[in-house]
N, C-alpha and C positions, 0 to 999 in steps of 0.2 A: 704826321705822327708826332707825339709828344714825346718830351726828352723821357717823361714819368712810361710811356709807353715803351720807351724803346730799352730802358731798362731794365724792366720788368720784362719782356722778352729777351733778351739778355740772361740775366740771372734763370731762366727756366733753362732754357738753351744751355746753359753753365752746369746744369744739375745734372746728377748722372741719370743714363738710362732705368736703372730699375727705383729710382725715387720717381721720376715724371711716370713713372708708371703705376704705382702705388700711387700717386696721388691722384692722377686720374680713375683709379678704381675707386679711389674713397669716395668719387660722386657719380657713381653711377646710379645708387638708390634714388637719392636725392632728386636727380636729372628728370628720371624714370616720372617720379612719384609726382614733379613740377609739373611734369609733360602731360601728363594725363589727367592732371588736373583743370590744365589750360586748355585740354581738348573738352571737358570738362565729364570728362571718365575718371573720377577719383578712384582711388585703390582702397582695399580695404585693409584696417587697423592689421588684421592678422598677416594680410600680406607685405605689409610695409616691416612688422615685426620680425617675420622668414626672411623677409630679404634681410634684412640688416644685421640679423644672428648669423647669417651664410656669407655677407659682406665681410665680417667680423675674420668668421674663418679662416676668408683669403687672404684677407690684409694681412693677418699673425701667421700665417705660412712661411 
């Protein structure tokens, strides 16, 4: 493992619970929308749009 890896794991591990947590939500669209692509089921413009107006929601909670 790299010195560049093991800091970078470090500093997340450093972060408090509820940022690695919000930041993990912030790509759960994204994730989603990669994944099914790659399966090659893309999503549709309106559902990527819902998701990411409801994404929006949770994060500003």
């Amino acid at each position: 493992m790299t010195t560049e890896m093991r800091n970078r794991i470090a500093a997340w591990r450093a972060l408090p619970e509820a940022e690695r947590t919000r930041r993990l939500r912030a790509q759960v669209v994204d994730e989603v929308v990669g994944n099914m692509a790659m399966e090659g089921e893309p999503v549709s413009a309106e559902w990527t749009r819902r998701a990411r107006a409801r994404q929006s929601e949770i994060l500003s909670a």
